[in-house]
C-alpha positions in Angstrom: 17.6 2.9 0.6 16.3 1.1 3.5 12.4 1.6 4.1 11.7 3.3 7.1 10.0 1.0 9.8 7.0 1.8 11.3 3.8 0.6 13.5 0.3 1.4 12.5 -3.0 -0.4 13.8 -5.1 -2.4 10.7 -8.6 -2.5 9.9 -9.3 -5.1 12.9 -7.0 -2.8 15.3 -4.4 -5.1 15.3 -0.9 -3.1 15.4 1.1 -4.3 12.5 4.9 -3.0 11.8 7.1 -3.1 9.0 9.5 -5.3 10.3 7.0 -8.3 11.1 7.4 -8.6 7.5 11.4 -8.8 7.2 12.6 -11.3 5.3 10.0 -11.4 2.6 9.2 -9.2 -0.4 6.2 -6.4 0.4 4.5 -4.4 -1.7 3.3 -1.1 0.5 1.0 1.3 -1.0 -0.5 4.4 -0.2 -3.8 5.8 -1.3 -6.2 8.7 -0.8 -9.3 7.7 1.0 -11.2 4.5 1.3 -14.2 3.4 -0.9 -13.6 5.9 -3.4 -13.6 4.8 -7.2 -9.7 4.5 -7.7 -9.3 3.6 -4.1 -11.7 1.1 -4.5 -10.6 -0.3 -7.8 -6.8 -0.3 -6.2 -7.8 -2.5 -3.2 -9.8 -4.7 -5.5 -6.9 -5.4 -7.8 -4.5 -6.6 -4.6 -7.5 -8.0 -3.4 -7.2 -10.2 -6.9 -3.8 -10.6 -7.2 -3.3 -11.5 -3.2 -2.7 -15.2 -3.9 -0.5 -14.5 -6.7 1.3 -12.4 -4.7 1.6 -14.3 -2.0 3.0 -17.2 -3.5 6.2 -15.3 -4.9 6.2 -14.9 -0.4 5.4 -11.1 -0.8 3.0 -9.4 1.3 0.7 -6.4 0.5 0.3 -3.6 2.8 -2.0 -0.5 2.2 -2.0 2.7 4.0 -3.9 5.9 4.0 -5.0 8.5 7.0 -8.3 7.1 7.3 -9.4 5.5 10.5 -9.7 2.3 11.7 -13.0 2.4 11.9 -13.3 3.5 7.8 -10.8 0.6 7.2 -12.7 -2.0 8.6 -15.9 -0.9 6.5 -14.2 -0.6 3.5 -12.2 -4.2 4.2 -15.5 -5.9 4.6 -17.6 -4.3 1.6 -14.9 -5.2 -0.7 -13.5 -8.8 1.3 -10.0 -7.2 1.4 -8.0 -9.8 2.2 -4.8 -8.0 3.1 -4.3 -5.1 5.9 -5.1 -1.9 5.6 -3.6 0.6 8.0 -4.6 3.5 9.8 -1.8 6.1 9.6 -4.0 9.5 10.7 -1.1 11.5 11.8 0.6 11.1 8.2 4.0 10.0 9.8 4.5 7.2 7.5 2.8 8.5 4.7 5.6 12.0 4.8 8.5 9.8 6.1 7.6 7.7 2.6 6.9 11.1 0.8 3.4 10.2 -0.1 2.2 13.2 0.8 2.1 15.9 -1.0 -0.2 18.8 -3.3 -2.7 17.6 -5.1 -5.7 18.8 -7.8 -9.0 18.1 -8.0 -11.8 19.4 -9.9 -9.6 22.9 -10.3 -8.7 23.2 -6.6 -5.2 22.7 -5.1 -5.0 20.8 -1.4 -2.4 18.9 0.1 -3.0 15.5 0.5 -2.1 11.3 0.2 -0.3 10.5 -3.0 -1.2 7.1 -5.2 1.9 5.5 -4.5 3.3 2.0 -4.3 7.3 0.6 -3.0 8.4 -2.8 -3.0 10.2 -3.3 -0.6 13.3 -6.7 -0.7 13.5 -9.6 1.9 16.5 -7.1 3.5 14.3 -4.3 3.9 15.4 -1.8 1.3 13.0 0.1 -1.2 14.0 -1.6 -4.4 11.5 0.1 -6.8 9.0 2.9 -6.6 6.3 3.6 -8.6 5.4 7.3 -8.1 2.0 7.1 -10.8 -0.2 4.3 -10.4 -2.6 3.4 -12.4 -5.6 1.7 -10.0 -7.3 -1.1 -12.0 -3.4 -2.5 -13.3 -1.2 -1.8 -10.5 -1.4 -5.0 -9.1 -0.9 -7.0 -12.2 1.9 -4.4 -12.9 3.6 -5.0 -9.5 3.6 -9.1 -9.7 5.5 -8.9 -13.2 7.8 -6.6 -11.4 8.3 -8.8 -8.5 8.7 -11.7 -10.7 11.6 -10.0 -12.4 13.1 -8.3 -9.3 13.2 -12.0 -8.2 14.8 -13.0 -10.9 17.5 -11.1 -10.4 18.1 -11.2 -6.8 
């Protein structure tokens, strides 16, 4: 499946599309709201891993519906060294069906899902990973990438 393309602004307002990125490997995720715990420990983990990452040529992309403003706090608390985008209409976040219902603390809402896609040098979703664990994913997605690689 080809990912859908797409332009959202980053945590310094900078617009940043999909398809600046063709040709290499990217690892988009989508989570829930910035600096909370999972959020946090998420970011932190591609924050860790970024070099990695980047070496195999990959890039790393997160989304949620927070603002700009909220991205650019939670990139400079945590030295995010990736971008962060702003997506507050949810377009990207339903067109990659990351958006969906949701529980917590006994109540039902609708809301981002924890969800990660790499995406090949061609532009086509090549794995998905609809559960995500926060404080592995990272170290998760580069053995993945290493394999999907591999077999490219």
């Amino acid at each position: 499946m080809i990912a859908p393309d797409f332009s959202l602004s980053d945590q310094h307002n900078q617009p940043h599309s999909l398809s600046d990125d063709r040709g290499k490997w990217v690892v988009l995720y989508f989570y829930p709201k910035d600096d909370t715990p999972g959020c946090t420990k998420e970011a932190c983990s591609f924050r860790d891993y970024f070099t990695r990452l980047q070496e195999k040529g990959a890039a790393v992309l997160g989304i949620s519906k927070d603002s700009v403003a909220s991205h650019q706090k939670f990139a400079e608390k945590y030295h995010l060294n990736f971008p962060i985008l702003s997506d507050p209409e949810t377009g990207v976040i339903k067109a990659y069906t990351a958006w969906g219902p949701k529980r917590f603390m006994g109540k039902e809402f609708t809301g981002t899902l924890r969800k990660t896609f790499i995406i090949n040098p061609a532009g086509e979703i090549v794995k998905e990973y609809p559960q995500v664990t926060p404080d592995k994913h990272a170290e998760e997605i580069l053995h993945d990438l290493e394999t999907l690689m591999a077999t490219a």
